[in-house]
C-alpha positions in Angstrom: 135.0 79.6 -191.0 135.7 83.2 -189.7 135.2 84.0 -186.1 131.9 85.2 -184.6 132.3 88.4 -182.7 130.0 90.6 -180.4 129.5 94.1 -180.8 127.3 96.8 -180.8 126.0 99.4 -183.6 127.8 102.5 -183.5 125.2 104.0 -185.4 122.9 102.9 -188.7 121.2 105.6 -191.1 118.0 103.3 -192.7 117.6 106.0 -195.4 121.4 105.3 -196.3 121.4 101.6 -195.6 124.5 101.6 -193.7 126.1 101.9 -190.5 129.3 100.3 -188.5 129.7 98.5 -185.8 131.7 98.7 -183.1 134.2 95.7 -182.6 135.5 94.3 -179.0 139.0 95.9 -180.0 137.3 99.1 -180.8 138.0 99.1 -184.3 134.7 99.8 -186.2 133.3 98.3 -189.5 131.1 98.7 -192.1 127.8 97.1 -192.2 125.5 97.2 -195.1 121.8 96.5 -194.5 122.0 93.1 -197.2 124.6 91.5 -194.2 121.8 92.3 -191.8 120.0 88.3 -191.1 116.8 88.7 -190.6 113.5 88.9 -192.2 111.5 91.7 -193.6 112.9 95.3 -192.7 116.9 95.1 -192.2 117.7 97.5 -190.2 120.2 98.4 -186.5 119.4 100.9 -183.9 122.3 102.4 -182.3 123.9 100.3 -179.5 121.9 97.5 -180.1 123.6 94.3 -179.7 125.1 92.0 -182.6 126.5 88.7 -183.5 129.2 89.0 -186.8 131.8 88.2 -188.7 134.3 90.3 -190.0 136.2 90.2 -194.1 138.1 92.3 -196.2 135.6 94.4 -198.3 136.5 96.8 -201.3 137.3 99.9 -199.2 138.4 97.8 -195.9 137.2 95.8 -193.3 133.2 95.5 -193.4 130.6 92.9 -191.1 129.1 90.0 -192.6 126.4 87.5 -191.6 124.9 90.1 -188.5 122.7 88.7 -186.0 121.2 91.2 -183.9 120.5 89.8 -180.2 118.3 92.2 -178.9 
């Protein structure tokens, strides 16, 4: 199982469906609104607070399975 990591949203454009977060080593990621776990409206606000996993996605590293936690 791949390692859960904290982070925060760098930024997230709803009309897009897309963003990246912001990893604990700085590096930042991709995150499509279908990794997004919750229900109805997926969507991130900048800085908010997530709960991910990381894996190699067709143009580089990407965040899977996010939890936000605020």
């Amino acid at each position: 199982m791949a390692q859960r990591l904290v982070g925060s949203v760098k930024w997230f454009s709803e009309q897009k469906g897309f963003g990246f977060i912001s990893q604990p080593n700085g590096e930042d990621v991709f995150c499509h609104f279908s990794a997004i776990q919750t229900s109805g409206f997926k969507t991130l606000r900048e800085d908010q607070q997530v709960e991910f996993e990381v894996e190699q996605g067709p143009k580089g590293l990407q965040a899977v399975n996010v939890i936000p936690l605020d």
